[in-house]
N, C-alpha and C positions, 0 to 999 in steps of 0.2 A: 528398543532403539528407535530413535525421530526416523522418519522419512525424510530426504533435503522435500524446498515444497519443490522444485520442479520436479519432483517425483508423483507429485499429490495434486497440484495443479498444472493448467496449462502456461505455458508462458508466455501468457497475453494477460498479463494483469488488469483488470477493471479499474483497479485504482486509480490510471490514468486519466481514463475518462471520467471517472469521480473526481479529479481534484481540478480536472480542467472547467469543468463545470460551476466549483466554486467559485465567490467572489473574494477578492482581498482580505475584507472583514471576516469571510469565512472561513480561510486559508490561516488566518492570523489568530482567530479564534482557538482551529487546531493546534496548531505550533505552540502556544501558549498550555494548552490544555495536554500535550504530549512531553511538554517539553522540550525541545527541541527547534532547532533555529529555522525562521522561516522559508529563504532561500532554500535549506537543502529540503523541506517539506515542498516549498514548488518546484526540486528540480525532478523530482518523483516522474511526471509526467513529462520531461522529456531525455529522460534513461535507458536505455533498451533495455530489454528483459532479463536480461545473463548480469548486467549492472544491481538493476533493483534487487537481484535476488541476492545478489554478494556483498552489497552494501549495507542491505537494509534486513538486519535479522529478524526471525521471526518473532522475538519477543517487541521489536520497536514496532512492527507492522500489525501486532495487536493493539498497544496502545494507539496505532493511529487510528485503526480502525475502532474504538473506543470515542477516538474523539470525534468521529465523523457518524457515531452514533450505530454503527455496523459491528458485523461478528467478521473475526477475520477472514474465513473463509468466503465468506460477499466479494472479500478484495481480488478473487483471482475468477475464473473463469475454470468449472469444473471440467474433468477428462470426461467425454462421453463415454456412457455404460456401452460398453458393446450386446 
């Protein structure tokens, strides 16, 4: 059985800050390369956490992360080991 990810990560996705970061040409590069319409690829970064996670399953948040050249797990912000 999956774990959901907020099980597995934190709910402070990196991702954010990763797409914020891109440029248009870069943004548009991904959406192209994911498939996937550009608008909802930018609105990633301003979603809150409980959104992204419900919207955006974990098989599409591989290929994004495929397209931004990352392993999925890069996209989230791991739980510290206690």
């Amino acid at each position: 059985m999956k774990k959901p990810i907020d099980e597995i990560f934190y709910q402070e996705p990196i991702i954010k800050d990763i797409l914020e970061g891109k440029s248009l040409a870069d943004l548009k590069e991904v959406a192209e390369a994911v498939g996937i319409n550009l608008e909802k690829l930018a609105s990633l970064s301003e979603i809150d956490d409980e959104e992204l996670t419900s919207s955006f399953n974990d098989s599409l948040l591989v290929k994004i992360a495929m397209g931004l050249g990352m392993e999925f797990e890069d996209l989230f912000e791991k739980e510290a080991e206690n």
